[in-house]
N, CA and C atoms as an extended XYZ file, in Angstrom:
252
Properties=species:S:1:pos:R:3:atomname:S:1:resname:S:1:resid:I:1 pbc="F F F"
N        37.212     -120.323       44.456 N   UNK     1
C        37.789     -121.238       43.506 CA  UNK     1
C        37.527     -120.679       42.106 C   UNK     1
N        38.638     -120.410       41.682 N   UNK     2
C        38.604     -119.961       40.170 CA  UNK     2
C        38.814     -120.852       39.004 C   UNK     2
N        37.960     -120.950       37.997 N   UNK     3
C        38.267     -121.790       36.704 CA  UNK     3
C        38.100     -121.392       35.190 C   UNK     3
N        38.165     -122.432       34.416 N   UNK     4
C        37.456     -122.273       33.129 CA  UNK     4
C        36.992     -123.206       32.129 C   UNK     4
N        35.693     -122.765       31.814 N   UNK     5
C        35.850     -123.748       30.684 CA  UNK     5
C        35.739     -123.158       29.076 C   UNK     5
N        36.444     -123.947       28.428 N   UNK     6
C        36.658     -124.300       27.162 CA  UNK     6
C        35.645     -124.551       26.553 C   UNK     6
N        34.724     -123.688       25.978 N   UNK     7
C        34.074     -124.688       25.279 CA  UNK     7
C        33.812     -124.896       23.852 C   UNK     7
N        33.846     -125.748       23.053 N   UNK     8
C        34.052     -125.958       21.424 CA  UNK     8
C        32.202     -125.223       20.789 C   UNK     8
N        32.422     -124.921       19.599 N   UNK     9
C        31.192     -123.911       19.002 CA  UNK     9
C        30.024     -125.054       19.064 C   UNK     9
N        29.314     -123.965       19.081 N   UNK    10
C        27.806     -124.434       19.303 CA  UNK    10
C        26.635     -123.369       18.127 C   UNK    10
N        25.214     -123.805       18.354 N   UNK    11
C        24.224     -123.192       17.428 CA  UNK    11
C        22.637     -123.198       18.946 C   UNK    11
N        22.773     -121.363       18.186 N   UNK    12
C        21.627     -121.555       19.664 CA  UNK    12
C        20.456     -121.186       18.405 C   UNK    12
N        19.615     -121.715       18.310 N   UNK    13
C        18.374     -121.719       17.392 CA  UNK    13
C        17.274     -120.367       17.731 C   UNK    13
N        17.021     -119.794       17.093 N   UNK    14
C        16.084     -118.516       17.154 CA  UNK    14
C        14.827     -118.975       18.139 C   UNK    14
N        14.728     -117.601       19.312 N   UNK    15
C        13.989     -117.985       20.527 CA  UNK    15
C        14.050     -119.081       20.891 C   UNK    15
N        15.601     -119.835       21.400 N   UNK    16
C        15.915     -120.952       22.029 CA  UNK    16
C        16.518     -120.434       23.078 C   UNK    16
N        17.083     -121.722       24.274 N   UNK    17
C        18.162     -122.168       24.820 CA  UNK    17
C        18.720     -123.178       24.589 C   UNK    17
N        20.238     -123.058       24.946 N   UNK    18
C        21.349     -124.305       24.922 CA  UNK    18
C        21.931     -124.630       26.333 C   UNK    18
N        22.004     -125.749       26.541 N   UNK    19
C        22.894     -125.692       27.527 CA  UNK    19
C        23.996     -126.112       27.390 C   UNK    19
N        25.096     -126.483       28.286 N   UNK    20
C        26.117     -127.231       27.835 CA  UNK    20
C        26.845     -127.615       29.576 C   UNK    20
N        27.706     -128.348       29.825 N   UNK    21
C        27.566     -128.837       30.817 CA  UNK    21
C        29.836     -128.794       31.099 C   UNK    21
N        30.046     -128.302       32.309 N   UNK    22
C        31.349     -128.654       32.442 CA  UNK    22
C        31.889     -129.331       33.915 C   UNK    22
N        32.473     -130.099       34.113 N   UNK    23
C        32.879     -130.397       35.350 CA  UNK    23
C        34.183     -129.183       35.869 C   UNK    23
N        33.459     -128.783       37.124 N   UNK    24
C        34.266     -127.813       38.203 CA  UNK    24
C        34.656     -128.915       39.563 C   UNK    24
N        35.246     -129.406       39.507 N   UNK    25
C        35.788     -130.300       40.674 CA  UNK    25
C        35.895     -129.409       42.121 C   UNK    25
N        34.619     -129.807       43.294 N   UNK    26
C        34.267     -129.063       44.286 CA  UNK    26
C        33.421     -128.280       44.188 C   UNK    26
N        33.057     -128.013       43.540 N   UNK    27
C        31.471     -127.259       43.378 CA  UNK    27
C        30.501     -128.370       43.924 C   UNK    27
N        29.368     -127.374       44.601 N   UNK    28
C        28.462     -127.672       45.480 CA  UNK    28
C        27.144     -127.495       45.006 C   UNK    28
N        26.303     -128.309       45.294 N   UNK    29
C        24.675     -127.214       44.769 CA  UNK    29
C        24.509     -126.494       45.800 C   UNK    29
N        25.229     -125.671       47.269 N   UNK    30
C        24.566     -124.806       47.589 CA  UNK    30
C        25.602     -123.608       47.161 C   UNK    30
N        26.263     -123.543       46.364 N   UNK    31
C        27.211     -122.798       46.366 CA  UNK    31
C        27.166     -121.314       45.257 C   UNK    31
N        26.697     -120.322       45.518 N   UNK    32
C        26.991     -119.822       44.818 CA  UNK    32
C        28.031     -119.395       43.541 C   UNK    32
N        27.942     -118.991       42.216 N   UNK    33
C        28.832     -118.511       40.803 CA  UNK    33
C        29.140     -117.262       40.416 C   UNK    33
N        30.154     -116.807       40.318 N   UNK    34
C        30.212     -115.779       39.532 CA  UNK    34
C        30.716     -116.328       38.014 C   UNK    34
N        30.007     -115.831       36.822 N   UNK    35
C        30.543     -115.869       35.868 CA  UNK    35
C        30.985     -114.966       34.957 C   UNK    35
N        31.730     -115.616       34.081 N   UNK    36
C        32.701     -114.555       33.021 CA  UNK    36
C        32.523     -114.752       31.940 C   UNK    36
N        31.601     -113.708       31.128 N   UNK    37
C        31.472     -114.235       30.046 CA  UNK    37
C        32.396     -113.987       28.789 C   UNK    37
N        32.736     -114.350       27.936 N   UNK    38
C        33.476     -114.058       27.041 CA  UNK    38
C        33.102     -112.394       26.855 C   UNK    38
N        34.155     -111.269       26.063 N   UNK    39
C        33.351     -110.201       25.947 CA  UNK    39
C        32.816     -109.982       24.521 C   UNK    39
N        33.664     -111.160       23.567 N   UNK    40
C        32.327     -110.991       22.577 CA  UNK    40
C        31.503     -111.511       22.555 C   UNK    40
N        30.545     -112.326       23.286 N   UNK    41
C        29.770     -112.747       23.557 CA  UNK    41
C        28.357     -111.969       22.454 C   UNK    41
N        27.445     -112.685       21.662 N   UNK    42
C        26.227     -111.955       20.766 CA  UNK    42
C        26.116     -111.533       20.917 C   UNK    42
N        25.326     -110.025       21.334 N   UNK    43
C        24.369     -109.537       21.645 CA  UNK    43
C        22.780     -109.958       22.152 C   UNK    43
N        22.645     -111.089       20.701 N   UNK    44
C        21.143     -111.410       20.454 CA  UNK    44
C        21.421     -112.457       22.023 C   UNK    44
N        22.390     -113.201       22.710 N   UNK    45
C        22.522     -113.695       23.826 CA  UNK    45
C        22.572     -113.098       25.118 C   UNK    45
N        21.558     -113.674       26.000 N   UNK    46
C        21.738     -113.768       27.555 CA  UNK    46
C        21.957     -115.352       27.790 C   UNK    46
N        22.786     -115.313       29.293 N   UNK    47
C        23.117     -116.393       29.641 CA  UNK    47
C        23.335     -116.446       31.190 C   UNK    47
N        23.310     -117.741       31.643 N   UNK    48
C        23.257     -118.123       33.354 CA  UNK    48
C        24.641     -119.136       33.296 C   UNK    48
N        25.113     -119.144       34.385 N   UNK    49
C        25.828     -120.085       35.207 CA  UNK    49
C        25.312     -120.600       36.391 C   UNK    49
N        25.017     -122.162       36.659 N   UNK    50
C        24.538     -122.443       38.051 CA  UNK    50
C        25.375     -123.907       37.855 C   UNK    50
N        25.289     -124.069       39.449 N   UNK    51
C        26.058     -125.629       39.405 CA  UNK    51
C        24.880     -126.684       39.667 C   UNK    51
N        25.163     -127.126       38.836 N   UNK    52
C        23.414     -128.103       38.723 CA  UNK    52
C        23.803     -129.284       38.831 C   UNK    52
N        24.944     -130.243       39.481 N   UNK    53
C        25.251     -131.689       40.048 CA  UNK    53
C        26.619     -131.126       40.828 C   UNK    53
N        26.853     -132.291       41.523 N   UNK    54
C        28.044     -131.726       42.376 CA  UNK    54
C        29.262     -132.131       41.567 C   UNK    54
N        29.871     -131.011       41.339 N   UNK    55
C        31.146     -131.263       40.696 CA  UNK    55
C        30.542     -130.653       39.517 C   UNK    55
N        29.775     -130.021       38.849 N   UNK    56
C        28.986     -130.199       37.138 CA  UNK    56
C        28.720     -128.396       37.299 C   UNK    56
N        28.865     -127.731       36.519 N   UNK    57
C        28.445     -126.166       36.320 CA  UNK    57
C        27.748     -126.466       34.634 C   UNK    57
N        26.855     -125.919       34.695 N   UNK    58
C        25.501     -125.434       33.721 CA  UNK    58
C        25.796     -124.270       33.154 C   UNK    58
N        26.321     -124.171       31.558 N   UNK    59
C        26.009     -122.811       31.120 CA  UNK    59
C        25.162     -122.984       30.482 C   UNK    59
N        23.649     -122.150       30.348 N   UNK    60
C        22.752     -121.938       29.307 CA  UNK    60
C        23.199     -120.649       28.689 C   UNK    60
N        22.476     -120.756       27.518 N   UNK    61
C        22.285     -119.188       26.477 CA  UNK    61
C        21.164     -119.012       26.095 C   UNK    61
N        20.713     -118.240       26.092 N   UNK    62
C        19.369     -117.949       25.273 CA  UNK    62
C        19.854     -116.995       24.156 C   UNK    62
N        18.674     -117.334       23.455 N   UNK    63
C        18.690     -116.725       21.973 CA  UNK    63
C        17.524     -115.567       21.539 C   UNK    63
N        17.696     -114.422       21.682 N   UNK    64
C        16.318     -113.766       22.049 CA  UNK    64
C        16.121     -113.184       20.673 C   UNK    64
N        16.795     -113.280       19.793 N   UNK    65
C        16.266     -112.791       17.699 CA  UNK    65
C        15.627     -113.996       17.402 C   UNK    65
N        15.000     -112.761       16.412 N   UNK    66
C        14.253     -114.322       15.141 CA  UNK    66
C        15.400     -114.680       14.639 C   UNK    66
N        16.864     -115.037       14.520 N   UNK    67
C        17.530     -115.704       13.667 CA  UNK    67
C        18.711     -117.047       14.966 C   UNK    67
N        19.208     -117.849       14.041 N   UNK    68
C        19.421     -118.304       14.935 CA  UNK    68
C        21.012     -118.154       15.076 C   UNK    68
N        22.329     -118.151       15.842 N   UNK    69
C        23.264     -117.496       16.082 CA  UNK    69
C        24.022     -118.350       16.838 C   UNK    69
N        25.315     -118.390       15.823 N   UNK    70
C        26.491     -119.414       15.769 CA  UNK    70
C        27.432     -119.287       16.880 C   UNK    70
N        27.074     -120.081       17.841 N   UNK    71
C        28.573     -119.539       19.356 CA  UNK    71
C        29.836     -119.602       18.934 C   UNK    71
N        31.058     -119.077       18.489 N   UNK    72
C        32.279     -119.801       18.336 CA  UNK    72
C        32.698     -120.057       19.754 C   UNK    72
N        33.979     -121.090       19.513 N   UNK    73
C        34.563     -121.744       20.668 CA  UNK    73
C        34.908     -120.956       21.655 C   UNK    73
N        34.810     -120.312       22.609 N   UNK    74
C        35.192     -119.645       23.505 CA  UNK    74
C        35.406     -120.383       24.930 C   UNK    74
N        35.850     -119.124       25.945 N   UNK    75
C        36.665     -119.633       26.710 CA  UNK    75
C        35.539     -118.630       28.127 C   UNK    75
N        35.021     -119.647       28.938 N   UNK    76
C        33.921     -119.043       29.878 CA  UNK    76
C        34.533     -118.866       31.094 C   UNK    76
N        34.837     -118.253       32.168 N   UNK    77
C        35.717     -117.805       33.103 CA  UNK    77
C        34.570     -117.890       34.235 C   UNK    77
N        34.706     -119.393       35.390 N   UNK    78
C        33.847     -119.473       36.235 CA  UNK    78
C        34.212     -119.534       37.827 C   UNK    78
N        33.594     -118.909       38.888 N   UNK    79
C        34.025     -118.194       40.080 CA  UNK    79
C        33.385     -119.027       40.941 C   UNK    79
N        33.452     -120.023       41.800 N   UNK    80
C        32.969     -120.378       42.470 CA  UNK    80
C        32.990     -120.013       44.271 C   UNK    80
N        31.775     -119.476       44.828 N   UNK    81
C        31.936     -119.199       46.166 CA  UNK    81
C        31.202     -120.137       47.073 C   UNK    81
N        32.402     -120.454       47.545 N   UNK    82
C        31.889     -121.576       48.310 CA  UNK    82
C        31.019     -121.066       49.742 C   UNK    82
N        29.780     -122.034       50.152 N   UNK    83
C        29.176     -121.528       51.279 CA  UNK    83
C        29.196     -122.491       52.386 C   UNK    83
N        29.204     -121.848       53.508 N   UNK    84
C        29.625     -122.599       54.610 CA  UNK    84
C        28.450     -122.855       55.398 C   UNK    84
């Protein structure tokens, strides 16, 4: 199951995380993600995809500079494999 979310800008605060939360309709918590991250994506960012309620996918970011670093709105490209 292929999707996306949209998501409007955000502020990840120096040595933080953010999360932010999207509904994937059929997503499972045993289900494995592939995700897509934007490709301009920071640098100063790493980030996870997990489905953390049923129906609900979790993107965090971390912020690994001392400064803190402005997400613009981007568009996150999420893969869901379903397990049987």
């Amino acid at each position: 199951m292929r999707t996306q979310a949209d998501l409007t800008s955000w502020s990840v605060a120096a040595q933080a995380c953010v999360e932010k939360t999207t509904p994937v309709v059929g997503a499972g918590l045993l289900d494995l993600l592939a995700a897509g991250w934007p490709a301009d994506l920071d640098a100063a960012l790493n980030g996870t995809m997990f489905v953390s309620a049923a129906s609900v996918v979790t993107i965090r970011l971390c912020n690994h500079s001392p400064a803190s670093v402005i997400v613009p709105a981007r568009t996150f490209g999420i893969v869901i494999l379903k397990s049987f």
